[in-house]
C-alpha positions in Angstrom: -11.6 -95.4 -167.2 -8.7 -94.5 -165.1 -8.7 -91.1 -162.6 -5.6 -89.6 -163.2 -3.5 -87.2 -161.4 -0.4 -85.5 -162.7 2.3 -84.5 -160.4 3.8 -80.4 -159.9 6.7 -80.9 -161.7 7.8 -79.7 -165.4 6.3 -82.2 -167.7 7.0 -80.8 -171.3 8.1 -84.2 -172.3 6.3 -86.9 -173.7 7.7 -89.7 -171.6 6.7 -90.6 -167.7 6.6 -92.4 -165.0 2.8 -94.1 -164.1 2.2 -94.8 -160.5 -0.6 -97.0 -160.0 -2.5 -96.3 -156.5 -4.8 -98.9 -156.8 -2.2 -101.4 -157.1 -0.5 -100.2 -154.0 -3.8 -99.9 -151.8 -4.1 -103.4 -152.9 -0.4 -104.7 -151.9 -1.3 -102.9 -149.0 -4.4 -104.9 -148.0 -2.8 -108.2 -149.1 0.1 -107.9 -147.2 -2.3 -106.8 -143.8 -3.7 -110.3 -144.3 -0.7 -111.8 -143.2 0.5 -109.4 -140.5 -0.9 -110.8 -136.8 -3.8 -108.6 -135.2 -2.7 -105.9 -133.5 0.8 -105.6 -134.9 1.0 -102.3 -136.2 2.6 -101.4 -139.9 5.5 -99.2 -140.7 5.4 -98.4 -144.5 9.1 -97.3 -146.0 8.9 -94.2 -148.0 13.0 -93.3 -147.9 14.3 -92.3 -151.2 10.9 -90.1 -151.9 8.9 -93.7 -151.4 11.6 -95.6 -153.5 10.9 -93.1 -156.5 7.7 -93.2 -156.5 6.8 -90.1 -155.0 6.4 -89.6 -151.1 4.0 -86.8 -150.6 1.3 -88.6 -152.7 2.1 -92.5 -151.8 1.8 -91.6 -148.4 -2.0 -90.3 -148.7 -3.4 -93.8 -150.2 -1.3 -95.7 -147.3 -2.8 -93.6 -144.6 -6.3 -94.5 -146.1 -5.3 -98.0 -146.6 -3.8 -98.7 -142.9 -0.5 -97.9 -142.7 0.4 -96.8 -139.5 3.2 -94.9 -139.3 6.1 -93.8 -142.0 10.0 -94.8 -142.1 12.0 -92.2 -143.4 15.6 -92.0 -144.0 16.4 -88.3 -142.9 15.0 -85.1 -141.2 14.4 -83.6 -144.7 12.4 -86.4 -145.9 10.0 -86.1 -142.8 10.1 -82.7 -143.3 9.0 -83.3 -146.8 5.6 -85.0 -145.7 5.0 -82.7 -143.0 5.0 -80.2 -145.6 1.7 -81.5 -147.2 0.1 -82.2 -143.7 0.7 -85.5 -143.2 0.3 -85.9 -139.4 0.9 -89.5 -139.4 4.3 -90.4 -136.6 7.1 -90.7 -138.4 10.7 -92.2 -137.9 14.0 -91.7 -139.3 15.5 -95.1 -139.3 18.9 -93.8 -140.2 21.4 -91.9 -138.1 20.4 -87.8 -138.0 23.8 -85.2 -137.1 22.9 -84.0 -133.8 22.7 -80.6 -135.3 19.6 -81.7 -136.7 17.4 -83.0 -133.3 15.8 -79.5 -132.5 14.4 -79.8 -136.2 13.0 -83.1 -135.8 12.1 -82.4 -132.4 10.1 -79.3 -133.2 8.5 -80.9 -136.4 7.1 -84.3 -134.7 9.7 -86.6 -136.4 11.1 -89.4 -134.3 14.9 -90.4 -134.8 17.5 -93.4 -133.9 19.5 -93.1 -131.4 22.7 -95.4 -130.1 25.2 -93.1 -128.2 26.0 -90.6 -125.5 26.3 -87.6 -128.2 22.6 -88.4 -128.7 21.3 -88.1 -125.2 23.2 -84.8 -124.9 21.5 -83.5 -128.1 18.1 -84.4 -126.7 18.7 -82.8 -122.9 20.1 -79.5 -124.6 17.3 -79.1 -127.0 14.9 -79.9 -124.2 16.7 -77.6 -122.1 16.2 -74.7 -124.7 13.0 -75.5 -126.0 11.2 -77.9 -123.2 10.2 -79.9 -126.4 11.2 -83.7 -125.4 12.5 -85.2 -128.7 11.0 -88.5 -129.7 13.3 -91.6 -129.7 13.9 -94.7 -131.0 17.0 -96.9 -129.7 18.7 -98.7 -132.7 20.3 -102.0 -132.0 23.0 -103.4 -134.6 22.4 -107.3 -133.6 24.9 -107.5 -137.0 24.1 -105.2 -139.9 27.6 -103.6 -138.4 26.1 -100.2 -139.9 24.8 -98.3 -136.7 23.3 -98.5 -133.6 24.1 -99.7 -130.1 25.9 -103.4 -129.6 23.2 -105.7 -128.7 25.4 -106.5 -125.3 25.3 -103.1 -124.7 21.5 -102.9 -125.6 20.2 -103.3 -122.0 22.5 -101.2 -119.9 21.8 -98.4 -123.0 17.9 -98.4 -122.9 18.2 -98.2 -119.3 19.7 -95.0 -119.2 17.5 -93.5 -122.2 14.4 -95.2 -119.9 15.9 -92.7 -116.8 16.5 -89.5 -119.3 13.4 -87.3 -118.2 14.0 -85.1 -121.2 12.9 -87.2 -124.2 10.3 -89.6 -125.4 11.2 -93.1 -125.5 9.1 -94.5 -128.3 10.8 -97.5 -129.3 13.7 -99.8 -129.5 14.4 -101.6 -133.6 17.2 -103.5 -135.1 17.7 -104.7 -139.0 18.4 -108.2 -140.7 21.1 -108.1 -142.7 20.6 -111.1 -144.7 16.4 -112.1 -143.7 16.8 -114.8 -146.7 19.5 -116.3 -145.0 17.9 -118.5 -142.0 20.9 -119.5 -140.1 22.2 -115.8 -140.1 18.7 -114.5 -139.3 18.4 -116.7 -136.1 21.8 -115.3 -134.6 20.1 -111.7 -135.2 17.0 -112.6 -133.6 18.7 -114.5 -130.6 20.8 -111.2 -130.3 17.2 -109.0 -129.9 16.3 -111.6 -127.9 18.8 -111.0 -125.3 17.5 -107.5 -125.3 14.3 -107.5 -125.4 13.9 -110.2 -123.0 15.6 -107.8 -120.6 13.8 -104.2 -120.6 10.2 -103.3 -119.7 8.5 -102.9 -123.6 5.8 -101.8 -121.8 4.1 -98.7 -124.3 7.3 -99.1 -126.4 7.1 -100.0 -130.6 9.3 -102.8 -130.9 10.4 -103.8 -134.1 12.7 -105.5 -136.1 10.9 -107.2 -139.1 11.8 -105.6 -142.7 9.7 -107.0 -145.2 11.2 -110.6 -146.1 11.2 -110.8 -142.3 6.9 -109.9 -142.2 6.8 -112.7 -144.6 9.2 -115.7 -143.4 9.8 -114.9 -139.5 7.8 -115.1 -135.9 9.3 -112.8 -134.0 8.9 -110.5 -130.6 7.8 -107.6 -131.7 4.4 -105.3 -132.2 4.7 -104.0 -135.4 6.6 -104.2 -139.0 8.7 -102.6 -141.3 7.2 -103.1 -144.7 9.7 -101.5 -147.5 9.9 -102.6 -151.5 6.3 -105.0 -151.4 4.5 -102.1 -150.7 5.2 -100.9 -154.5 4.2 -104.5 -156.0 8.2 -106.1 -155.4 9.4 -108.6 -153.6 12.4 -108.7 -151.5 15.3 -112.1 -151.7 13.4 -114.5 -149.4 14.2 -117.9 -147.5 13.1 -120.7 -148.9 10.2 -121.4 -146.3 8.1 -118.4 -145.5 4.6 -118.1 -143.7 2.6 -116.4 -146.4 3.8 -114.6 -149.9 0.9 -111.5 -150.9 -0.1 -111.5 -154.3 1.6 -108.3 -155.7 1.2 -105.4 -158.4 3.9 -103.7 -159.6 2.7 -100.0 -158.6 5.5 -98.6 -161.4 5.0 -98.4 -165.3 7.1 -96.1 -167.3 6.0 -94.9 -170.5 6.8 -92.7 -173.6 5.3 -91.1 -176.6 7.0 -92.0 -180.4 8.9 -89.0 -181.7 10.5 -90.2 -184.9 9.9 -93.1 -187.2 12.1 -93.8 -189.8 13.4 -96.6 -191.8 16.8 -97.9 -191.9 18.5 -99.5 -194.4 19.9 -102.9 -194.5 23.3 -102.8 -193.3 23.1 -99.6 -191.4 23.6 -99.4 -187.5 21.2 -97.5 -185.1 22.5 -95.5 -182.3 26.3 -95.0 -181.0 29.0 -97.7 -181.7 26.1 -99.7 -183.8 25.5 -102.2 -181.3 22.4 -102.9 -183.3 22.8 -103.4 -187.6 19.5 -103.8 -189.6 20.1 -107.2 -191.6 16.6 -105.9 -194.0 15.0 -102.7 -194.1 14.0 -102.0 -190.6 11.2 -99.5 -189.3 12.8 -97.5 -186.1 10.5 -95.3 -183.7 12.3 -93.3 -181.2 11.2 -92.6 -177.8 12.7 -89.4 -175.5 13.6 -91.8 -172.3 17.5 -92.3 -171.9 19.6 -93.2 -169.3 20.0 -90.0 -167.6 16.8 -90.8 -166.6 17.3 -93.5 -164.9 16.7 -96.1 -167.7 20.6 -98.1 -168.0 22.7 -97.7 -170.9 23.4 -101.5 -169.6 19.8 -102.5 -170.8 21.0 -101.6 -174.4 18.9 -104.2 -176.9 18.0 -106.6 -173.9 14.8 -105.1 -173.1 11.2 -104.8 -174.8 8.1 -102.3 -174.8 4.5 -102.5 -175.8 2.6 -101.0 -178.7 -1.2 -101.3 -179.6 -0.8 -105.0 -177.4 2.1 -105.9 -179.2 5.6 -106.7 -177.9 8.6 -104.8 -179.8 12.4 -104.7 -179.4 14.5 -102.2 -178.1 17.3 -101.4 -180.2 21.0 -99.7 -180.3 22.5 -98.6 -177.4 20.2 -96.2 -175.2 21.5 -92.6 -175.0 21.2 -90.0 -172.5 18.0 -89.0 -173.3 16.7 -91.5 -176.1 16.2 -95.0 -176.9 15.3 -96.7 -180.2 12.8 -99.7 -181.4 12.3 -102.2 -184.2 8.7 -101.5 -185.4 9.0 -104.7 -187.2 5.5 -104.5 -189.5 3.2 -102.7 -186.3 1.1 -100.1 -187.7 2.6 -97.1 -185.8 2.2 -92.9 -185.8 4.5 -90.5 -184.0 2.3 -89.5 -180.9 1.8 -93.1 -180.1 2.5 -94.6 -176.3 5.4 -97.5 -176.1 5.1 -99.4 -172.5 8.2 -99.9 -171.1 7.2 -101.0 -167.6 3.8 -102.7 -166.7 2.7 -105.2 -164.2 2.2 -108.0 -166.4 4.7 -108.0 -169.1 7.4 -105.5 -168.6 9.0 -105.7 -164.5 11.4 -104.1 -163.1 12.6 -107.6 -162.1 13.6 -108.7 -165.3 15.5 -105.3 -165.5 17.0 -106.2 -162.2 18.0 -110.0 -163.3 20.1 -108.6 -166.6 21.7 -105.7 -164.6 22.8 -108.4 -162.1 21.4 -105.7 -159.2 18.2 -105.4 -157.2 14.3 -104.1 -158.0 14.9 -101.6 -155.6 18.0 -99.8 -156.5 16.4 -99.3 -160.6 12.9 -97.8 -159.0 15.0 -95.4 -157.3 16.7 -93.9 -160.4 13.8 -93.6 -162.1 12.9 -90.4 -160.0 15.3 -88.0 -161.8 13.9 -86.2 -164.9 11.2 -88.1 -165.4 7.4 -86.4 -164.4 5.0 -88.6 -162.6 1.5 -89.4 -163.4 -1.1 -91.1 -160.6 -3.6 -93.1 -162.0 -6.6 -95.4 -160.2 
């Protein structure tokens, strides 16, 4: 029987999101087995852990041995400082300078890649005699931010000599880790880096998660993002190992109509769908404003009592319909929409022409969650 745990938000509505924290424990454990002794792991929970829910996903990493959290603002660290999670954390993004005193006094690390940044530090040390905590970012080629790798050294030299912060760590990001030939330039760009400071007592770390899987790099710990939640990221070809993952998100709803429809007549708006015989319909209260696509419209399929049904018309804001076909059904019943078996968000992904990651995120809106072992 499963322990359940439902979150603190409004959840007068018989649809939701199921967040499995076995399954992630698990992806957790198998994706330590390939991770070298002693490299330590950075677990991803940007985007409230990619919709799944930060405050609570980061408990079961912690227990599971996750070292340390990547967020992508102050707020977000904020957010698991809130429930007492004392874990380090980093902002991997860019923070407004405005904003170091706040991380600085709440424990939260942050990039940084210019001059405006080292003045933000001294005059929060200055006026608190709190030494923010620092990461340097290198852009080896994402060409988003951080310091020019041939610029790296001369940078991290003068953050080394700035007795008013704490120089943690120096990262970088693969833009394209499936791509080997684009990779290699990357890495040969760290290289020239790395090769050059003292690391001594410094995180370094540039491997995202297709990286952890594919790459041997210099560095002493990783950046583990979408596998974490049961996904996998594009990957090269040739990789070192490949977990075996669960999908840590299922979505569910409750029937609130059954009706039938008569041959010839259309089911939702523009009657995308027309019933060529009598039809049985059950309607569910999941649409796209929350987070489900309008785009999915009669491409997809959910799960009754084991058995596999159709989705059918186009989804609405806050509905979608089925074909019953000849399943004994009762309003009240549950229709799986996402699973780890059956139902992924991958096959969502591969008809949206778009990426796993991107659909768990907007399935965070409306939507209450429920935890379940």
């Amino acid at each position: 029987m499963k322990n359940v745990r439902q979150s603190n938000v409004n959840t007068h509505k018989d649809a939701w999101v199921e967040i499995n924290l076995e399954s992630l424990a698990q992806n957790i454990i198998e994706i330590k087995k390939g991770i070298p002794s002693g490299k330590k792991m950075l677990g991803i929970v940007k985007a409230d852990a990619y919709g799944h829910g930060s405050q609570m996903i980061a408990q079961t990493m912690l227990a599971s041995g996750v070292d340390m959290f990547g967020v992508s603002s102050v707020d977000e660290g904020l957010d698991l400082r809130s429930v007492k999670i004392k874990a380090p954390i980093l902002v991997v993004g860019a923070i407004p300078v405005w904003a170091v005193e706040t991380a600085a006094k709440n424990d939260i690390a942050f990039s940084i890649f210019n001059d405006d940044h080292l003045d933000a530090c001294k005059e929060v040390y200055e006026r608190t005699g709190i030494k923010p905590k620092v990461h340097v970012k290198l852009d080896t080629g994402m060409n988003r931010i951080g310091v020019r790798s041939e610029d790296g050294v001369k940078y991290i030299e003068k953050v080394r000599k700035a007795k008013y912060l704490s120089f943690e760590g120096v990262f970088t990001h693969l833009a394209a880790a499936e791509e080997v030939e684009e990779t290699k330039k990357q890495i040969d760009r760290w290289n020239s880096v790395i090769e050059n400071i003292d690391t001594t007592g410094l995180l370094v770390h540039i491997q995202n998660t297709a990286a952890t899987f594919a790459y041997d790099i210099k560095s002493n710990m990783v950046r583990v993002g979408i596998s974490l939640y049961g996904l996998y990221p594009d990957l090269p070809d040739k990789i070192n190992y490949k977990p075996k993952l669960r999908q840590v998100m299922g979505l569910k709803g409750r029937i609130t109509n059954i009706h039938e429809v008569k041959s010839g007549e259309g089911v939702s708006y523009a009657h995308t769908f027309k019933a060529y015989e009598p039809t049985r319909v059950a309607t569910i209260p999941i649409g796209y404003a929350d987070g489900v696509s309008r785009g999915l419209s009669n491409k997809i399929f959910g799960i009754i009592n084991g058995q596999k049904i159709r989705q059918i018309g186009n989804i609405t804001m806050d509905q979608m319909m089925f074909d019953l076909g000849d399943i004994d059904a009762q309003i009240g019943d549950v229709i799986t929409l996402l699973d780890d078996e059956n139902l992924t968000l991958d096959s969502w992904a591969e008809i949206l022409h778009t990426i796993n990651y991107e659909l768990t995120c907007r399935l965070k809106v409306r939507l209450p969650r429920v935890y379940v072992r």
